[in-house]
C-alpha positions in Angstrom: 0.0 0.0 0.0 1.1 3.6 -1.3 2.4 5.7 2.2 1.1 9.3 2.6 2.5 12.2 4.2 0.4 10.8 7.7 2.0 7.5 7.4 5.5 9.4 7.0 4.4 11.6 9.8 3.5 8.7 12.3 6.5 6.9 11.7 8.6 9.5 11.9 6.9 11.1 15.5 6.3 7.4 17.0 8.0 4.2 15.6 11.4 6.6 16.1 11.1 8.7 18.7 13.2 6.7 20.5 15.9 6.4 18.6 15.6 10.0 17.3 15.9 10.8 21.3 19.3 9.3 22.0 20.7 10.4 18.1 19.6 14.4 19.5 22.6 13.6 22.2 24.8 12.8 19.3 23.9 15.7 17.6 23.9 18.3 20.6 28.0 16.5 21.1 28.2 17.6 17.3 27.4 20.9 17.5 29.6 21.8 20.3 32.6 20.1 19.0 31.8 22.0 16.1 31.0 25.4 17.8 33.9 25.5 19.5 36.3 25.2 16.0 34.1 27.8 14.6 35.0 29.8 17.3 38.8 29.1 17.3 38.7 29.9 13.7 36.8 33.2 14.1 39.4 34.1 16.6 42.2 33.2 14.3 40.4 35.3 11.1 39.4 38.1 13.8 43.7 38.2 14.3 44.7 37.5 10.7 42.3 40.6 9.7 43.5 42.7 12.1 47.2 42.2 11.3 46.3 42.8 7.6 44.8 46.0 8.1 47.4 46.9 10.9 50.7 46.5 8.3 50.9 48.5 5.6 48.7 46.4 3.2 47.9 49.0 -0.2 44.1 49.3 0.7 43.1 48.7 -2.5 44.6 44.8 -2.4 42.8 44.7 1.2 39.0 43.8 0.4 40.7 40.9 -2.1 42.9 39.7 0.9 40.2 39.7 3.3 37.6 38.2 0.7 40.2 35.2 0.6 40.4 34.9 4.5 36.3 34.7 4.6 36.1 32.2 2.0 39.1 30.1 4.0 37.6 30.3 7.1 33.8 29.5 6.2 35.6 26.2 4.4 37.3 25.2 7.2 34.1 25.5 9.4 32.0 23.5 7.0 35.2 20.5 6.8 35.8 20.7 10.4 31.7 19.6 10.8 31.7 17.0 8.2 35.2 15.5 9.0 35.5 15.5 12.6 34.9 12.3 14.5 31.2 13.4 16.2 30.4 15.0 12.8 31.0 11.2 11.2 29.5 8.9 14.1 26.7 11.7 14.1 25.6 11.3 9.9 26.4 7.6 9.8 24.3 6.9 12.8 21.5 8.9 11.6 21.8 7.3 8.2 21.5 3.7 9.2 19.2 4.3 12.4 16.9 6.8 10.4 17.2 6.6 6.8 17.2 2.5 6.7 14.1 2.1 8.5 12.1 4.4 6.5 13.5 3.5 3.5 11.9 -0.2 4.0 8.9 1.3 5.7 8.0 3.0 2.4 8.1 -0.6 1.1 9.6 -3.8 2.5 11.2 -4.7 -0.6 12.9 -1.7 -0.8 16.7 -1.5 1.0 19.4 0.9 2.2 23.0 0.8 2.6 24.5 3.9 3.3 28.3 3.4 1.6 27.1 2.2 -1.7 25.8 4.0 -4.0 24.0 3.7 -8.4 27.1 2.6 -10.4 28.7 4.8 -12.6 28.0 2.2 -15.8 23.8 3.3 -15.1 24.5 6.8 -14.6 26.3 6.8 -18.2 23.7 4.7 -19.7 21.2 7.5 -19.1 22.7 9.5 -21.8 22.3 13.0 -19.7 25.6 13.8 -19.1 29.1 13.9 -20.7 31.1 10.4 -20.0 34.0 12.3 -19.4 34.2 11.5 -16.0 37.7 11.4 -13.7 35.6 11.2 -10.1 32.5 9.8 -9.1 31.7 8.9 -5.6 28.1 8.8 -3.8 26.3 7.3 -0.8 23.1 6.6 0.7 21.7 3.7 -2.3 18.2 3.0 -2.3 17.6 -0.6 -4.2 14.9 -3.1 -4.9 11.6 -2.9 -5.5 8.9 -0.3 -5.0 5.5 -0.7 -5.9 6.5 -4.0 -7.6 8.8 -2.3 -10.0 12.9 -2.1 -10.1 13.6 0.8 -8.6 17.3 2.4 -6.9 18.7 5.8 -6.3 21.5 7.2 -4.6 23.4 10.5 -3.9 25.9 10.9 -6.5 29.1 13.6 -6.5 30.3 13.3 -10.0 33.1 15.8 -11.6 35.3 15.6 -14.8 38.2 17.6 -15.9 38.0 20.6 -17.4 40.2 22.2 -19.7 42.6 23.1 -16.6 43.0 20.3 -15.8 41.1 20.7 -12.5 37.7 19.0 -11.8 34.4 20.6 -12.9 31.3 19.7 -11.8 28.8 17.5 -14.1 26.1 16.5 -11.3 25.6 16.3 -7.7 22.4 15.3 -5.9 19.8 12.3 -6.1 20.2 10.1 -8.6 17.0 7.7 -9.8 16.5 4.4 -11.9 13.3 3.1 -12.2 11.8 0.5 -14.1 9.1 1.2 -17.0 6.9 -1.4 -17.6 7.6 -0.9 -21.6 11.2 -0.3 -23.6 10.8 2.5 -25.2 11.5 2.4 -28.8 13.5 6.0 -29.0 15.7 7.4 -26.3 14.6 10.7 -25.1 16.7 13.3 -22.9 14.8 16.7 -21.0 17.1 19.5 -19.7 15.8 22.3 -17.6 15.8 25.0 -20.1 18.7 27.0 -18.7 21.0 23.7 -18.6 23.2 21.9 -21.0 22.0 19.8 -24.2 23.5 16.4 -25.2 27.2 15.9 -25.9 25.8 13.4 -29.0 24.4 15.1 -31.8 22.0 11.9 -32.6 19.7 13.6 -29.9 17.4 16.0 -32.3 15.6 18.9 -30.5 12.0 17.7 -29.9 9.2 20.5 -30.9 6.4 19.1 -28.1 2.9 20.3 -28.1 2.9 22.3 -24.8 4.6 25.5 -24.2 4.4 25.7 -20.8 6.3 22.8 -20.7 8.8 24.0 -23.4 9.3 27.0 -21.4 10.7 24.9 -18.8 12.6 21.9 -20.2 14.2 20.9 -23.7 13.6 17.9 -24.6 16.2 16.1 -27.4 15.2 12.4 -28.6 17.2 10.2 -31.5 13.1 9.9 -32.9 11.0 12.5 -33.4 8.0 11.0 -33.6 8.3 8.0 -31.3 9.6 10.9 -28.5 6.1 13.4 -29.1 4.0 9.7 -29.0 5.8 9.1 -25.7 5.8 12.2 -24.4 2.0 12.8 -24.2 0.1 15.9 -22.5 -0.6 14.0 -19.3 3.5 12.8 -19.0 4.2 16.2 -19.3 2.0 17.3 -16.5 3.5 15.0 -14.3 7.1 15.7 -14.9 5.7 19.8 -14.8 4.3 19.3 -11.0 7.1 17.1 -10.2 9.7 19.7 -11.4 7.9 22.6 -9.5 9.1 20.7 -6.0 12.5 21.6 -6.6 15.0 25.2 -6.8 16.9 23.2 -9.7 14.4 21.7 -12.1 15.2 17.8 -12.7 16.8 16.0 -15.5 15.2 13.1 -17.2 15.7 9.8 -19.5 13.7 7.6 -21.0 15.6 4.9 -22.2 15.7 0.9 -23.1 13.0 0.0 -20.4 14.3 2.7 -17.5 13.2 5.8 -16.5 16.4 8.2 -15.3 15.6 10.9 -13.1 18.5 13.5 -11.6 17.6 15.8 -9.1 20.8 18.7 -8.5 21.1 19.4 -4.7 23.3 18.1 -2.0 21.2 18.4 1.1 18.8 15.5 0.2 18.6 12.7 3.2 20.6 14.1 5.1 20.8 15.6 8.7 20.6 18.9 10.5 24.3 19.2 12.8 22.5 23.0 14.0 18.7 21.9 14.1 17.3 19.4 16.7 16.1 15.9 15.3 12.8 16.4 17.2 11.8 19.7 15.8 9.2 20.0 13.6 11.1 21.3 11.1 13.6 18.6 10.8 10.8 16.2 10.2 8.9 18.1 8.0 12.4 18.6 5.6 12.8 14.5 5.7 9.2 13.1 5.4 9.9 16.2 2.1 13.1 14.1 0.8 10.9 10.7 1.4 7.8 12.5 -0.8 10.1 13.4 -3.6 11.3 9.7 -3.4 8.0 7.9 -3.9 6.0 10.8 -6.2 9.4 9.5 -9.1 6.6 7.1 -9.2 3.8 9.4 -10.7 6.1 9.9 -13.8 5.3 6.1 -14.2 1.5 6.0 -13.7 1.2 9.4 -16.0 2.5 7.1 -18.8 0.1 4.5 -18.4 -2.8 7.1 -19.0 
């Protein structure tokens, strides 16, 4: 049976209240370890500025310098809360103790493991983004089955290397596979309309019958037709609405007999180190990241219409 946003709330308020009571102590040793870096390093950028503007500094090459120090010191805060040994314990804790058990309470053929993560060969298959890839890492893998069908998804961080030889960013965020229950006879790629096209030049630009969804998205298939028969008014509706959920609209593939959804954004399933697991706004943000998990779905029903 489909969960709603009750079910999620009930779950979340009751069948882990327990454990969301003694992760809040993990949390509260978190943020202190953390506050007291952050204050170490403002002490040490307080110093450093003062310094700078006590020597004689031309003031012109002063709001650069102190730029850099800002920019240094708000890194090291952000690394020294993901890195240090209560930050760790903290998100791995809350991963398996949290995340797993909702993860199968959405469905019970559904499974977590936080250190794996989609392989790069399905990310490439999608067809979305350049294979020129020289790092991809991820976490939190959702696999199995949901609502009878194949489904996974995972965080993915994945960069390639730009023509300084440093990496540049091709995707970061939640990364979907889900099974359609027909192959597709075309493959058919949708951008947000402000994003990048395909590196192929197979994919065609698609002219669709809706504008408001044009205004949007871009859609590029290697068949016309086959991509406007797929892509019908009521498809596009739901990947509209779904699309409205999120700052960063989503990319999608319809490919072979999968469905590929990417979704840019880092902050998906993942914990508050500053905001208490028991306030309401902490649950409301996850039983969020656990809608946008499940409604991948109404993409699915929209094409059997």
């Amino acid at each position: 049976m489909k969960k709603d946003v009750a079910d999620f709330h009930n779950f979340y308020t009751e069948d882990l209240h327990d454990t969301l009571v003694e992760l809040e102590k993990l949390r509260i040793r978190a943020r202190n370890i953390f506050r007291l870096i952050a204050s170490i390093i403002l002490a040490l950028t307080v110093s450093l500025l003062f310094t700078l503007f006590a020597t004689n500094y031309e003031p012109e090459v002063r709001p650069a310098l102190t730029l850099v120090i800002l920019i240094a010191a708000g890194f090291l805060i952000l690394f020294s809360i993901s890195e240090t040994g209560s930050g760790k314990v903290f998100r791995q804790q809350f991963k398996h103790q949290i995340i797993g058990p909702f993860v199968e309470f959405i469905d019970k053929d559904l499974r977590f493991d936080f250190e794996s993560y989609i392989p790069q060969s399905v990310f490439l298959d999608s067809c979305l983004f350049s294979s020129n890839i020289k790092h991809y890492r991820g976490d939190s893998h959702i696999c199995g089955k949901m609502s009878g069908r194949t489904f996974e998804c995972s965080k993915l961080l994945v960069k390639s290397d730009s023509v300084s030889n440093k990496h540049s960013l091709v995707f970061s965020g939640l990364f979907f596979a889900i099974e359609l229950d027909n192959p597709t006879h075309a493959t058919t790629l949708i951008y947000p309309r402000i994003k990048s096209r395909p590196s192929s030049k197979v994919y065609k630009r698609a002219k669709l019958e809706d504008p408001s969804f044009e205004e949007s998205f871009n859609v590029y298939a290697d068949d016309q037709v086959e991509a406007r028969v797929q892509l019908t008014m009521s498809v596009m509706e739901s990947i509209f609405h779904f699309g409205e959920h999120f700052v960063e609209k989503p990319y999608l593939s319809f490919k072979n007999k999968t469905l590929y959804i990417a979704v840019p954004s880092i902050s998906y399933l993942e914990p508050s180190y500053l905001r208490s697991l028991l306030d309401t706004q902490s649950q409301y943000q996850l039983i969020k990241d656990f809608e946008l998990v499940v409604s991948t779905l109404s993409i699915i029903e929209a094409l059997k219409a």
